[in-house]
C-alpha positions in Angstrom: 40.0 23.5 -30.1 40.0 19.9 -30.8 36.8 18.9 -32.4 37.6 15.3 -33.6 35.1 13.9 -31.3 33.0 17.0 -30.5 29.1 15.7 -30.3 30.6 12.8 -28.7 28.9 12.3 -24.9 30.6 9.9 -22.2 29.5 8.6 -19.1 32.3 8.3 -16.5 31.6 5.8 -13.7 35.1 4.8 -12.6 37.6 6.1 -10.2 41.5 6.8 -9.0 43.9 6.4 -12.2 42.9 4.1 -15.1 39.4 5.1 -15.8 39.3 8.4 -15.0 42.6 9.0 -17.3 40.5 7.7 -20.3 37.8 9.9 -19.9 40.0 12.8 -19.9 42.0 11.3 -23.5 38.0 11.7 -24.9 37.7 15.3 -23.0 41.1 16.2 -25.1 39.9 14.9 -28.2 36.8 16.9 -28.2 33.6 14.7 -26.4 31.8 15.8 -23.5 32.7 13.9 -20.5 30.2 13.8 -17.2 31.9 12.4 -14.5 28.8 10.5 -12.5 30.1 10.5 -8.9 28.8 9.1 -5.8 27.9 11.6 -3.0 27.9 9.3 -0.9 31.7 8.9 -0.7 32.5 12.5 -1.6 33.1 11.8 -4.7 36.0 9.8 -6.3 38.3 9.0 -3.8 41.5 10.6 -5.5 39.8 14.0 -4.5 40.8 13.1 -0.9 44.5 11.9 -1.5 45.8 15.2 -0.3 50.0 15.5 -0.3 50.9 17.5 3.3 51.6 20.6 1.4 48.0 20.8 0.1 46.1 23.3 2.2 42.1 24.7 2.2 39.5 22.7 1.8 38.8 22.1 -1.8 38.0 18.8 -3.4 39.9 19.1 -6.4 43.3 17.7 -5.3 46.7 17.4 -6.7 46.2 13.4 -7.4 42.6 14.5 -8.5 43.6 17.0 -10.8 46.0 14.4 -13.1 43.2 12.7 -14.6 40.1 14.8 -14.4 40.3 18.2 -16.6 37.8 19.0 -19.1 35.3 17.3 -17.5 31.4 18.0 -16.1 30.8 16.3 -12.7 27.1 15.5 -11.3 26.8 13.7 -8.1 24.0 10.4 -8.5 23.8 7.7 -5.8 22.5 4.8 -7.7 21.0 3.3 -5.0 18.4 6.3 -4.5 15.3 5.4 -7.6 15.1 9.0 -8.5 18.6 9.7 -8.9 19.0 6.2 -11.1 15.9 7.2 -13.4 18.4 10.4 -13.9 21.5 8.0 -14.8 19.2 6.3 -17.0 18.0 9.1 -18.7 21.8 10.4 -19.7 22.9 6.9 -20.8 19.9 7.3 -23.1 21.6 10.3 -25.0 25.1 9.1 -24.9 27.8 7.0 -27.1 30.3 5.8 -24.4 30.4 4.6 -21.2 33.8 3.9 -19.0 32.9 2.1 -16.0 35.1 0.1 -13.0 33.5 -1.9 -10.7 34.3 -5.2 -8.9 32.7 -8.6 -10.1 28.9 -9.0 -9.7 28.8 -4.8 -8.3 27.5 -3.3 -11.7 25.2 -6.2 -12.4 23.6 -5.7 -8.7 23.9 -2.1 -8.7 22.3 -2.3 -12.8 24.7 0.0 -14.2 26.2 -2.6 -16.1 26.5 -3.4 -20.0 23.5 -5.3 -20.6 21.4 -2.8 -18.6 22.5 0.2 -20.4 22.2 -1.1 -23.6 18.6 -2.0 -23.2 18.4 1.4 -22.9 20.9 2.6 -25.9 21.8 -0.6 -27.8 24.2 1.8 -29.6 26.2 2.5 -26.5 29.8 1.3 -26.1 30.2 -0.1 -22.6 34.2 0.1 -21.8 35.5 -1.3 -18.6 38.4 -2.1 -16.8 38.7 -4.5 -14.1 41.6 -6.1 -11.8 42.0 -9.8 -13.1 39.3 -10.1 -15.6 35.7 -10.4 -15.6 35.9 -13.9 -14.0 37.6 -12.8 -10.7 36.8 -10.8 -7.5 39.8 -10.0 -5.9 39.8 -6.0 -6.4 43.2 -4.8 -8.5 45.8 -2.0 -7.2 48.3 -1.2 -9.4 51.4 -1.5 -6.5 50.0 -4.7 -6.5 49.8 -5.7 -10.2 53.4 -4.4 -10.1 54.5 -7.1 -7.6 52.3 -10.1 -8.9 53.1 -9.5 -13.0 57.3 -9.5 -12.3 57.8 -5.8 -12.6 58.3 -5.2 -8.9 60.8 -8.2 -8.8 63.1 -7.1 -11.8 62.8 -3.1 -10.1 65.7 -2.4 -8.1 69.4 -2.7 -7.9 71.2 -5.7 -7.7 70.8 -7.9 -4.7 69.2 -5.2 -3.4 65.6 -4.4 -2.3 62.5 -5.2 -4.8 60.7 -1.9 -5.4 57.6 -0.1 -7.3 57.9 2.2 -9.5 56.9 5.4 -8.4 53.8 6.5 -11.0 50.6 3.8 -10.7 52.0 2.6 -14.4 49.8 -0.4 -14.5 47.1 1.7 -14.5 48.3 4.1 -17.1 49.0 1.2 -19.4 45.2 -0.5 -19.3 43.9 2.6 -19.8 45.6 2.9 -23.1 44.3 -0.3 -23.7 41.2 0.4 -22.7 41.1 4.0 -25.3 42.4 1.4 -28.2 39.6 -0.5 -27.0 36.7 2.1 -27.6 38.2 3.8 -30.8 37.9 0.2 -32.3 34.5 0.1 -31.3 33.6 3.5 -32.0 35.0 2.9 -35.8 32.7 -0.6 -35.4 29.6 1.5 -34.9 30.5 3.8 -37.6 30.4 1.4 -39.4 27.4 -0.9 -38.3 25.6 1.4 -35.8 26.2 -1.1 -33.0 27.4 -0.9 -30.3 29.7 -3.2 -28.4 30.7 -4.4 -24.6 34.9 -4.0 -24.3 36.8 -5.0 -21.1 40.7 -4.7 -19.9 41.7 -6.2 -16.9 45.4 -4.3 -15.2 46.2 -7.8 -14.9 46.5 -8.6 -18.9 47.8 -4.9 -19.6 50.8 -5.6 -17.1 51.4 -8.8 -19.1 51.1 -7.6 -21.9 53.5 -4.7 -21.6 56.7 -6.6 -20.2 57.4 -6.6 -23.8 61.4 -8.2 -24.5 61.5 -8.9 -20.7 58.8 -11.4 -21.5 60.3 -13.0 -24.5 63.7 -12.7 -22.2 62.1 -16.1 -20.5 59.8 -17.7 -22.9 62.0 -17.9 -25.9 65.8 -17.7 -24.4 64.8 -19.2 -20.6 66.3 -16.0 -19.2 64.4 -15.4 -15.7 64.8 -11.4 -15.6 66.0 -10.1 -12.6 67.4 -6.6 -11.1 70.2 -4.7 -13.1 69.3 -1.5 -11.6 69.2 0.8 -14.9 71.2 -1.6 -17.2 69.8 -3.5 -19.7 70.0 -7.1 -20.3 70.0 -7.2 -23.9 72.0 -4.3 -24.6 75.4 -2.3 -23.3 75.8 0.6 -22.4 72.3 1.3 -22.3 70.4 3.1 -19.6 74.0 3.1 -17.8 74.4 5.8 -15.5 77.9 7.9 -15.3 78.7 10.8 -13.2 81.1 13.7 -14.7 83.7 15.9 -13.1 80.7 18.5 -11.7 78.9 15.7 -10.3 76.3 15.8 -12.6 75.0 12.7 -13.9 74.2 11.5 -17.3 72.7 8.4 -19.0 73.6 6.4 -22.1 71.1 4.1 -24.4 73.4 2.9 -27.4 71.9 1.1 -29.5 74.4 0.5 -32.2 78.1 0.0 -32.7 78.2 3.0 -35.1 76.6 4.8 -32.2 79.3 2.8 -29.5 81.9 3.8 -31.6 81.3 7.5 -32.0 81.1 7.4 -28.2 84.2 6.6 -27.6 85.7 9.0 -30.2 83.7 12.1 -27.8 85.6 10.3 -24.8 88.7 9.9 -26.6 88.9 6.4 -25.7 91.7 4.7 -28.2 92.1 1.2 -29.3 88.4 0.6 -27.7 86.9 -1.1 -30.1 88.7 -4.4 -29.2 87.5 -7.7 -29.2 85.6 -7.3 -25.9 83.8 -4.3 -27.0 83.2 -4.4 -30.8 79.9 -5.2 -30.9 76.4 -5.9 -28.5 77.2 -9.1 -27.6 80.6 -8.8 -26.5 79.8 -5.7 -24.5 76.7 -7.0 -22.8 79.2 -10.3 -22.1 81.7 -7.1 -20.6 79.4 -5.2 -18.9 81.3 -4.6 -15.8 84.8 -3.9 -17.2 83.1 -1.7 -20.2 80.8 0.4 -17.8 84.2 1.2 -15.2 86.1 2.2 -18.2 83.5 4.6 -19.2 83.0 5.9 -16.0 86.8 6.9 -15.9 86.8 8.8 -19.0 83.0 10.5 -18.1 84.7 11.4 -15.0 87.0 14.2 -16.2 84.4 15.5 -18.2 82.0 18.1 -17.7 78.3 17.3 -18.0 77.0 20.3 -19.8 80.0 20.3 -22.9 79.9 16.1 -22.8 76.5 16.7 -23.5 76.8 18.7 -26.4 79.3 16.8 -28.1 77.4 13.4 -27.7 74.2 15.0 -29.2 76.5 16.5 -31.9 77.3 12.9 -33.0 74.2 11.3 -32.6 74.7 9.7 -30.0 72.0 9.2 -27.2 72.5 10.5 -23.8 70.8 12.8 -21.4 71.1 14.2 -17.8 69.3 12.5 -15.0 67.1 15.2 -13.9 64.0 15.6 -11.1 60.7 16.4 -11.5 61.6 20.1 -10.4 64.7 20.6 -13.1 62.2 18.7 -15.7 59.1 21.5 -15.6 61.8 23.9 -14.5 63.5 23.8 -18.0 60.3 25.2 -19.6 60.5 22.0 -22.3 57.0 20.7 -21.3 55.0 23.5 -21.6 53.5 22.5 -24.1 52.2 19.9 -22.3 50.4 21.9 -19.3 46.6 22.6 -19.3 46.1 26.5 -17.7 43.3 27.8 -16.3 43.6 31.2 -15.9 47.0 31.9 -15.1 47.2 28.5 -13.3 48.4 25.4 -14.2 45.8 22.9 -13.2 47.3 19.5 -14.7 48.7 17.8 -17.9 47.6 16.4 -21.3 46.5 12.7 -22.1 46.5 13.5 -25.6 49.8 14.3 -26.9 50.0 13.7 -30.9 49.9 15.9 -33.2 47.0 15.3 -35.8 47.0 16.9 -39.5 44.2 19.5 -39.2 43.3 18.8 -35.9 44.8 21.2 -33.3 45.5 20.4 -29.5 43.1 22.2 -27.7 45.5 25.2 -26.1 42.8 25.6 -23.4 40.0 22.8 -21.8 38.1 23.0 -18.0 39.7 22.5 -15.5 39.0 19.4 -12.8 35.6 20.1 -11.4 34.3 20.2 -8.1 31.8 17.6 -7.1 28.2 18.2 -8.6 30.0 21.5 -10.4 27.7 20.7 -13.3 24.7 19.3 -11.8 22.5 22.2 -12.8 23.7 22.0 -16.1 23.1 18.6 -17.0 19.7 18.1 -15.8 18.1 21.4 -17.3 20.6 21.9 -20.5 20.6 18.1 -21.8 17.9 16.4 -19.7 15.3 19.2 -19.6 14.3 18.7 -16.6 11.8 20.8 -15.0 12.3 22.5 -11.6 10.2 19.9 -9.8 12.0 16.8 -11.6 15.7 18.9 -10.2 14.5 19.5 -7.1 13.8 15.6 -6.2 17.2 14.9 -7.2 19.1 17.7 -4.5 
């Protein structure tokens, strides 16, 4: 088991994608996590995004389950006095806190930073919001993706602008938001305070269009769609079908690597002056990527494949979902329950002395753990639980 953080406790009071995902990076890394939900919404709302496939009448749904394992769940409304005295009484005996609410909600519901931390002025207080804590418009990550210039670049050429299809704003503040709290956590390790952090998706989308970015601020380059093509590099992210039909991607990064590519394909005299090196390819693109086609055309995927790993060179097949967890590659990264599969890790490195936990809980029903909470941490007596059913 993974211990790094074991004695750690955090308070979950955020829903969907970005929040939730962070408390279960802690839950992997060893803290207990107690997910506070709100009965009077059933919960977090991802328990109710059902596929049509998903049958019965569990809470613990596919969408639920990507973001939730290893955690203890306790339904409090906030608005109900005895149920906030309880809130109050776990922040008192925990370290972390991941919240997301809209502007002005946690201050007038008092589950914000300054409340909590008259209460534990050791806490960390993390939170994520849409556009920062000065704004109220309420942040979903389809549209971050169009307002930040992701959705615009996504697509094909001249065709259609598109999202991509995992929530990957989301994903990305969260990791923010877990730099966020480890920086803090090492803080109060060092001072025994504790500290207020905040991520907005708006700043993490920003923030992550990386050379895209510097595409327009430093070269005046507006990005736009180029399907899977690069625009700094060639033939990178190119896709070529071979003689079976099968489809395979290139990323080369190099002329060593450009070169060895077309010894696989058997391509003579290619290193000419249009192709020698980036520049002249990316200035190429559309004559290089036609020739290449021809010559991945009377090839078949599975030997091409072989070769071009043989030399280095960087290429894969352009899989599904299905063929990807099919394979048996990513097993590693499953969490079982059982003889289940119930979802997959936050936490991927691999740590010196630490071991990934082979096993953790798997998402919880809502109020799973109530029981446990109030009489195992809290001590409550049976008169203090029973107000609070």
């Amino acid at each position: 088991m993974n211990e790094i953080l074991k004695g750690v406790r955090v308070l979950e009071l955020a829903n969907v994608l970005a929040g939730p995902s962070v408390g279960q990076f802690l839950a992997e890394s060893g803290a207990q996590v107690i997910k506070i939900e709100n009965p009077a919404t059933r919960g977090d709302v991802t328990r109710s995004w059902k596929l049509n496939k998903e049958e019965g009448e569990t809470d613990v749904s596919a969408y639920f389950s990507a973001v939730n394992s290893g955690k203890l769940s306790v339904a409090l409304d906030v608005q109900n006095p005895d149920h906030y005295a309880a809130l109050i009484d776990l922040v008192k005996v925990s370290d972390i806190v991941i919240a997301s609410y809209k502007m002005g909600d946690a201050e007038k519901l008092r589950v914000d930073a300054a409340t909590f931390r008259s209460h534990n002025p050791s806490l960390i207080y993390g939170k994520i919001s849409g556009y920062g804590d000065q704004n109220s418009k309420v942040g979903y990550d389809a549209i971050l993706q169009a307002e930040t210039g992701f959705m615009f670049m996504n697509g094909e050429p001249g065709g259609k602008s598109v999202k991509m299809p995992v929530a990957l704003i989301d994903i990305l503040a969260a990791h923010q938001l877990k730099e966020a709290i480890l920086l803090a956590y090492i803080h109060r390790l060092k001072t025994g305070k504790g500290a207020e952090v905040s991520v907005s998706l708006f700043d993490a989308a920003i923030s992550s269009l990386a050379n895209q970015a510097t595409n327009y601020l430093l070269a005046g380059h507006n990005p736009k769609k180029m399907g899977s093509e690069h625009p700094n590099i060639a033939p990178y992210g190119s896709i070529f079908t071979c003689q079976d039909g099968a489809k395979i991607v290139i990323a080369v990064g190099t002329d060593k690597q450009f070169e060895a590519l077309t010894k696989v394909l058997g391509l003579s005299n290619f290193m000419s002056e249009k192709f020698s090196n980036n520049s002249t390819r990316v200035k190429n693109r559309e004559q290089l990527n036609a020739l290449l086609q021809n010559a991945f055309a009377k090839e078949e995927a599975s030997v091409l494949l072989t070769r071009l790993d043989a030399v280095h060179v960087p290429s894969g097949k352009l899989q599904s979902v299905q063929e990807v967890f099919a394979s048996g590659k990513a097993d590693h990264l499953l969490i079982e329950s059982g003889l289940k599969t119930v979802g997959l890790r936050n936490f991927i490195a691999k740590m010196d002395k630490y071991e990934i936990p082979s096993h953790i809980a798997p998402p919880p029903s809502l109020n799973q753990h109530a029981n446990y909470l109030f009489t195992k941490i809290l001590g409550y007596s049976e008169e203090e639980k029973k107000k609070l059913e």
